[in-house]
N, C-alpha and C positions, 0 to 999 in steps of 0.2 A: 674112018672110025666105025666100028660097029653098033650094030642098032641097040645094044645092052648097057651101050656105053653113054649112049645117047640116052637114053631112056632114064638113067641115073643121073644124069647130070642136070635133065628137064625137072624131075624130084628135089633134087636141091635148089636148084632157082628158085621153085613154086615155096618149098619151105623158108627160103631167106625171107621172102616177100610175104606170107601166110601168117608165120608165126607174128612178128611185130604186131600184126594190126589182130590177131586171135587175141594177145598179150593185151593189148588196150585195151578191147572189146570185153574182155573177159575183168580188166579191172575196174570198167566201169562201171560192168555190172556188180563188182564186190562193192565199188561204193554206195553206188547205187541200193545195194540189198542194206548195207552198214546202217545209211542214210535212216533209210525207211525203218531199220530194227532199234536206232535213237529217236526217229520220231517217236514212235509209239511208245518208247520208255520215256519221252518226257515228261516232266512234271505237271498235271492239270487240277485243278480245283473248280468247284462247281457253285456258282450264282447264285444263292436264294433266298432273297431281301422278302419273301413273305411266304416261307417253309416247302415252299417248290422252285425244282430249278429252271433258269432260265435257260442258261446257258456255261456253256466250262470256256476257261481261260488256259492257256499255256506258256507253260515257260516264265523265267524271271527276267525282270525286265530293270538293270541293276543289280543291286542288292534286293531288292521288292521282290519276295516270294510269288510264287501263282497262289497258294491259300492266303498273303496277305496282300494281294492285288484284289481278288475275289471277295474280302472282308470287306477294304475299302470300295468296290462298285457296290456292293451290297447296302453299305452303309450311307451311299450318294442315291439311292433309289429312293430309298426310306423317309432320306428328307426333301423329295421331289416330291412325296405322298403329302406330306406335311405341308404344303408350300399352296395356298388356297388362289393364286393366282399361276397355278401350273396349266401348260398349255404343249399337245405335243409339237405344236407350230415351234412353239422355241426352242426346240430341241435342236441342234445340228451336227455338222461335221467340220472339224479342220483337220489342218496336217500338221505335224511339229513334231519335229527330229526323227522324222522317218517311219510315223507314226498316225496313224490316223485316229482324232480323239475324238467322242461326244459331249459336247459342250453344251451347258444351260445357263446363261446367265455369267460368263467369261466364267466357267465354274468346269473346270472336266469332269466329266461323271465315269466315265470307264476308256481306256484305250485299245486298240487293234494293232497287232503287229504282223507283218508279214509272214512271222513263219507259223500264226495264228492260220491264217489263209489258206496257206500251202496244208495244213493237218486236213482242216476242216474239207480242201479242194477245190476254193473258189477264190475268187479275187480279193483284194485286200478291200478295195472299194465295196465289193458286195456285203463281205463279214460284216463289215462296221455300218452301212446300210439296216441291214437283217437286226443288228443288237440294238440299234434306234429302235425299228418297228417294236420289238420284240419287249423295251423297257416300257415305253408309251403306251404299248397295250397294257402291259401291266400295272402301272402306275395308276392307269384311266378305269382296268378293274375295279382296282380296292378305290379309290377314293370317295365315291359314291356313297356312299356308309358314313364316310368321316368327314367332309367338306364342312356339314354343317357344325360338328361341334369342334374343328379347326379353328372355322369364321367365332364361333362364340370365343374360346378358349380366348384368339388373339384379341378383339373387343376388351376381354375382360383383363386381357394381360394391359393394353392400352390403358385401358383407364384406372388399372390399379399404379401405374407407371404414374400418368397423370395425379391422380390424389396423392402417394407419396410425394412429389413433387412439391404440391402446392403444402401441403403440410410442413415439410421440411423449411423452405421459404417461411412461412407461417411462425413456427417455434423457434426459428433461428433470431428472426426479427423478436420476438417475445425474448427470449434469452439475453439478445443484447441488451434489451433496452432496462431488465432486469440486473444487467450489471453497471450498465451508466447509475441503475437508481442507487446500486450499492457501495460504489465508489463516491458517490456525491454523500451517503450518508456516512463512508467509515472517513469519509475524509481526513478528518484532526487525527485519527489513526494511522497513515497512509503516510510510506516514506519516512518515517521519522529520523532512519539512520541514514538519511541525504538531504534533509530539510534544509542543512546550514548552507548544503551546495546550490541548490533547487526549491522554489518556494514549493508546497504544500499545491497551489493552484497550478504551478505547472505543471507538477506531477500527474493531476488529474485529466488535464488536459492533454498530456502526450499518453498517460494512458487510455483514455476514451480514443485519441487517433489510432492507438495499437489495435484495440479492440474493433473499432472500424474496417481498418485493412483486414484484419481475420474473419471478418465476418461477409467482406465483398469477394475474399477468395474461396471461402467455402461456399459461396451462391453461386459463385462459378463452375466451382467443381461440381456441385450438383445437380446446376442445368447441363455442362456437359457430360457426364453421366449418364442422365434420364435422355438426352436427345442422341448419345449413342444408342441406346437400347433402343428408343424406340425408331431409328434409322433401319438397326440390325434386324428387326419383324419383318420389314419388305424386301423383297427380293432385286425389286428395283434399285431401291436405296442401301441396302447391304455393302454393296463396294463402298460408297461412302462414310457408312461405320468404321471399315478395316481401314481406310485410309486415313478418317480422325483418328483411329486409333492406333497408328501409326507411328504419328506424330507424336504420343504420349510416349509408346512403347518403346521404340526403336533409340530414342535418346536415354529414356533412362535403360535400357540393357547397357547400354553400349556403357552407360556410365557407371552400373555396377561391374561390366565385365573389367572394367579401366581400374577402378576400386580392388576387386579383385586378386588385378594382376600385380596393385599395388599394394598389396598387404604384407608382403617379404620385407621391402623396402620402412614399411609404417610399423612391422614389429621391431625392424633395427633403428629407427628413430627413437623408439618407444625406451630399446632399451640401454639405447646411449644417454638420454636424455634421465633414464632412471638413476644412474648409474654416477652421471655430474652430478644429479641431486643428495645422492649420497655422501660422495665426495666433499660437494660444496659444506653441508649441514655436521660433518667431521672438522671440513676446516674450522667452521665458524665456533663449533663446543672448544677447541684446543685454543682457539683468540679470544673468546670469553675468560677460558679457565685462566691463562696466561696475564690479561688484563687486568682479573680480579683477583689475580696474587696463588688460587692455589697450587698451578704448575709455574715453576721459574726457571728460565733458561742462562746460563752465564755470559753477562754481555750483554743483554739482548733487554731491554727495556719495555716494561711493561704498558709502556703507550704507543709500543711500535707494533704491539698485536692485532691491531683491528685495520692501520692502513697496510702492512702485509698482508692479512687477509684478503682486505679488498683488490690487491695486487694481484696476490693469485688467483682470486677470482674471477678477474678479469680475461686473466693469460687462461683460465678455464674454458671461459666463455669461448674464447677466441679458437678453442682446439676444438671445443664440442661443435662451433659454424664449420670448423673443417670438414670434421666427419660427417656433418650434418649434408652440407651442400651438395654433394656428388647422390646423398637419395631423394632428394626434392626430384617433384615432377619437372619435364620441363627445365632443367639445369644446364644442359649440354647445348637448348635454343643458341640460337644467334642473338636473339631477343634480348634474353635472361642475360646473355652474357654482354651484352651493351649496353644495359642497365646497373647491372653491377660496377662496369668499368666507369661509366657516368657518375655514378653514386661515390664510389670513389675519387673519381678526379674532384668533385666537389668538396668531399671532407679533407683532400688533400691543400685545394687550394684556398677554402674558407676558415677552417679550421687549426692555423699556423699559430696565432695566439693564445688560442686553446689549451695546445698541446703545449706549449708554453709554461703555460699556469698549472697544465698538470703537474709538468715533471717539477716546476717547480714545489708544486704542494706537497708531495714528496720526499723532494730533497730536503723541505722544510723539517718534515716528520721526521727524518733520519738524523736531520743537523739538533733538533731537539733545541733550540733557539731560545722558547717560548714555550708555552701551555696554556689551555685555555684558563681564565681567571689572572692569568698572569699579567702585573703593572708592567707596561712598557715604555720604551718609548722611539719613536722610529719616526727620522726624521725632524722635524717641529710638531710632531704630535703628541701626546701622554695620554696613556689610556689602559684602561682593561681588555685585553682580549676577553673577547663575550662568542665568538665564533671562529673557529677554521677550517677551511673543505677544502677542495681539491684544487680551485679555484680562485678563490679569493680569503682574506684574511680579516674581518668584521672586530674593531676595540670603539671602547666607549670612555670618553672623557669623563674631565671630572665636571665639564659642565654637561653632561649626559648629549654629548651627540655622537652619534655613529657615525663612524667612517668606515667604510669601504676599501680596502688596498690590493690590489693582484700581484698574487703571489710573486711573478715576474719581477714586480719593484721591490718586495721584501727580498728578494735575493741580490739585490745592487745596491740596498740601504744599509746603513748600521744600524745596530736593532739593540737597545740597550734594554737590559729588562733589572727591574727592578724588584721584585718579586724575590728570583735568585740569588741576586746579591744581599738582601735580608736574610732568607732565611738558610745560607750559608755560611755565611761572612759578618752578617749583620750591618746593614746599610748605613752609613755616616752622611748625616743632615749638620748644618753649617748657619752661623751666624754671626756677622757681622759690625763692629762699631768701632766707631773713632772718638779716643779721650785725651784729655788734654794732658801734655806733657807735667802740668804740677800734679798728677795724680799719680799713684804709685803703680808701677805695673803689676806688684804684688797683690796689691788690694784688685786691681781692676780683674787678675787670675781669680781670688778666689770668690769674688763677685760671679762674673763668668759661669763658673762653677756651681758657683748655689743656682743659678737658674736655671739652668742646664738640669741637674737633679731634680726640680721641682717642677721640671716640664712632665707633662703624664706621656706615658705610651713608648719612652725612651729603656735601654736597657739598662739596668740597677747594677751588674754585674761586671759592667765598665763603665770606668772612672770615664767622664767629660776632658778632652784635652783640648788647652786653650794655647794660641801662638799669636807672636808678633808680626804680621803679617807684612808690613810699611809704619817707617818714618816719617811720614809728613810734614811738612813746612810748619803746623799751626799744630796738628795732631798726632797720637797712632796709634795704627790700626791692628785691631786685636781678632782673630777667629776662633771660635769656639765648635768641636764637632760635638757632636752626640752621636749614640748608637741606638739603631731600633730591628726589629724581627718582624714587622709588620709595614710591608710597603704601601697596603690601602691608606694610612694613617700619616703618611708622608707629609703633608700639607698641613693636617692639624698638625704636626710636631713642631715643622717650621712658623706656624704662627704662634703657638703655644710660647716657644723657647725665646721667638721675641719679645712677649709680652714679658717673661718674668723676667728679662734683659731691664728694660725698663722701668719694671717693677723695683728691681734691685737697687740702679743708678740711682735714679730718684727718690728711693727712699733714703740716700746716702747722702743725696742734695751733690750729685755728680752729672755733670754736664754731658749728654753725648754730643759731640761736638761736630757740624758741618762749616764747609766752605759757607754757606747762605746766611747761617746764622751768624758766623764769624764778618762779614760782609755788613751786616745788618744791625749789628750790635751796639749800644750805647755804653756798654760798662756796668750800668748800675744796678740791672737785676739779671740771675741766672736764668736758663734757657729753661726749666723744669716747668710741672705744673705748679699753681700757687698752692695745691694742700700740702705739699713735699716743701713750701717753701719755709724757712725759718724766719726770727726775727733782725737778725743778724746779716742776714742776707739782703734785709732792705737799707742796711743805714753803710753801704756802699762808698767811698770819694764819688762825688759827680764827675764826670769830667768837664774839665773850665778850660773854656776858650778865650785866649784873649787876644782880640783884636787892637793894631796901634797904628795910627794913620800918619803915615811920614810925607814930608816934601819931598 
């Protein structure tokens, strides 16, 4: 091989091997120059908590600008000046998240970042060293001048803390005891529209406990208050301000953010609920108007308007908890919904007679049976309905006692109402006797008759009709009806109708005739009163008995 050839080939080797690591070398220094041409365009902001700088910050550290990192150390200096137990001894260093911070009092005052270091050219430990020294001088400058009207200032903040305090305590107790005095005197004023519920003296009494509890929770509130503030003056005791105040804070945020989040949910409660009320308050004007005659439906009964209503009322209620339930807080719990299911199985299993009496009160209302004021009668009872609900069915006799019935038993009883049959038909009232066959049936008809008419409260407009009722052995027996439009009146008609019965016979000198009397009778005077009696009537055959004593 020739030496040209060699020579050229050695050049290529050298270039194979040359070029890669020039290529490195050379792009390390482009990073390198890159590097350094971004440091120096980074962002810096400059230090100066008492109009000279301290020192520049670089770079954001997050979202946190260097001019709004630089605000905030500025504004941690200023209250390090203001702090009359400042000391550079408590000044220090930690580390946290990669970061070296100065710390006063668990309080960071400014941080250090590594690529702080790298501008500046020194270590990260030293930077953040040097910005100690460099705060603490300056701090320990200016406060010389200020410490003493700090120390005043704070004194004066303390004991104006203190006097409001005691003042507040002070007027509070005055204030109360100013309204015990004024409730004792409007007393006879006090509650008047709960007096029948609650006497006058307990009113007063649970309101002085009212007033009591108001008056131990705003002593509360205001000693912790006044013992925040003046926790939060000392440097020492400051964490223990934030942390009572924590406690106050932290629950109620959370409780308004909760609030908040629930206000979608509480303006669609709002306006479901507006929305049945509207509904509801339509139903009710069309079952007034309905009730009270001036809209009429055909078919449809004017005392069926208001338990319809309440019907659909109901089945209202029961859609508006629909829609309601799914926006309640806490609806979807396991909790909530084990309580619900409980709550249920209890009206299912307690509740079987109930719902009983409901539907029966109902069906009542639809079957129209009855009404209230209406004479009844049901079972061995006779009475005025005086109440009907949903539940039960309340008449009153004619010896004024209340009975109680469930509806349940009104719909298995026969219910005879006497009220209806009046004033439809006109009720037929009955009466009774037995005369002796030598009297004429015609006379005993228009006897009958006259009484019948001259009874009061019967109707004028139909004739009384009288029948033979029974033959009797000794007698017979005659009935007489009457007609009346007034079933309260029932009872005076039938004593009425018997008296002019009486009246009549007797004035006739006509016998009503019993088995007891017939039993009992001697022959020689009639069964009548003696003013009805004639003279004729005394001078009778005796009857004679003759007695004959045989062998």
């Amino acid at each position: 091989m020739s030496y040209k050839i060699k020579r050229l080939l050695a050049v290529l080797f050298l270039f194979m091997f040359i070029a890669p690591v020039a290529f490195c070398i050379g792009a390390e220094v482009t990073a390198s120059d890159s590097e350094t041409v971004k440091t120096k365009n980074m962002e810096s902001a400059a230090v100066s908590p008492f109009g000279n700088t301290l020192f520049y910050v670089y770079g954001n550290i997050g979202s946190v600008s260097a001019e709004k990192r630089a605000e905030n150390i500025s504004q941690n200096i200023r209250k390090l000046k203001k702090d009359i137990l400042f000391k550079p001894s408590l000044l220090t260093i930690s580390s946290e998240n990669g970061m070296l911070g100065i710390v006063y009092m668990n309080n960071v005052i400014a941080d250090t970042t590594e690529k702080e270091a790298q501008i500046e050219g020194v270590i990260t430990e030293d930077l953040a060293k040097s910005r100690l020294d460099i705060i603490a001088s300056a701090v320990e400058k200016e406060r010389p001048g200020n410490i003493r009207s700090l120390i005043v200032k704070q004194i004066v903040i303390f004991l104006t803390i203190v006097v409001f305090a005691f003042l507040a305590i002070k007027y509070l107790n005055v204030l109360y005891r100013y309204a015990i005095r004024l409730t004792q005197r409007e007393k006879n004023d006090a509650g008047k529209t709960i007096t029948s519920i609650v006497s006058i003296s307990k009113q007063v009494k649970i309101l002085h406990f009212v007033l009591n509890i108001l008056r131990i929770l705003i002593f509360i509130f205001m000693l912790y208050c006044c013992f925040l503030l003046l926790l939060s003056f000392f440097p020492e005791t400051k964490w223990i301000a934030d942390k009572l105040l924590s406690h106050v804070t932290i629950p109620l945020k959370s409780a308004l953010i909760a609030v908040w989040h629930y206000l979608p949910n509480i303006f669609m409660i709002a306006v479901i609920l507006i929305l049945a009320r509207m509904v509801d308050k339509f139903l009710r004007l069309i079952a007034e108007k309905i009730e009270k005659g001036p809209i009429k439906i055909k078919n449809f009964h004017a005392d069926w308007a208001l338990p319809t209503y309440h019907l659909i009322r109901i089945v209202l209620i029961i859609f508006v908890f629909i829609f309601i339930f799914p926006l309640l807080p806490n609806s979807n719990s396991a909790v909530f919904k084990g309580i619900s299911v409980f709550v249920g199985v209890l009206l299912s299993l307690g509740s079987t007679s109930i719902i009983n009496n409901i539907v029966s009160g109902f069906v009542i209302t639809y079957m129209r049976p009855f009404s209230v004021g209406d004479r009844i009668k049901m079972g061995e009872h006779v009475g005025d309905v005086i109440e009907k609900t949903s539940l039960v069915t309340r008449i009153k006799t004619i010896k004024n006692e209340i009975i109680t019935i469930p509806n349940s038993n009104i719909m298995t009883a026969a219910t005879v109402n006497y009220t209806h049959s009046a004033k439809d038909y006109g009720l037929i009232l009955t009466g009774e006797v037995n005369i002796a066959y030598d009297i004429s049936w015609r006379k005993v008809h228009a006897l009958l008759a006259e009484a019948a008419k001259n009874t009061p409260y019967v109707l004028k407009e139909k004739e009384p009709i009288v029948f033979q009722t029974a033959l009797d052995d000794t007698s017979v027996k005659y009935q007489v009806q009457v007609f009346t439009d007034d079933a309260t009146k029932m009872w005076l008609i039938a004593s009425g109708l018997n008296q002019n019965i009486l009246d009549v016979f007797f004035r006739e000198g006509i016998e009503i005739m019993s088995p007891v009397i017939n039993a009992h009778r001697d022959g020689t005077v009639k069964a009548i009163p003696k003013e009805y009696l004639k003279p004729e009537d005394y001078n009778t055959k005796p009857v004679v008995v003759e007695v004959k004593e045989t062998k």
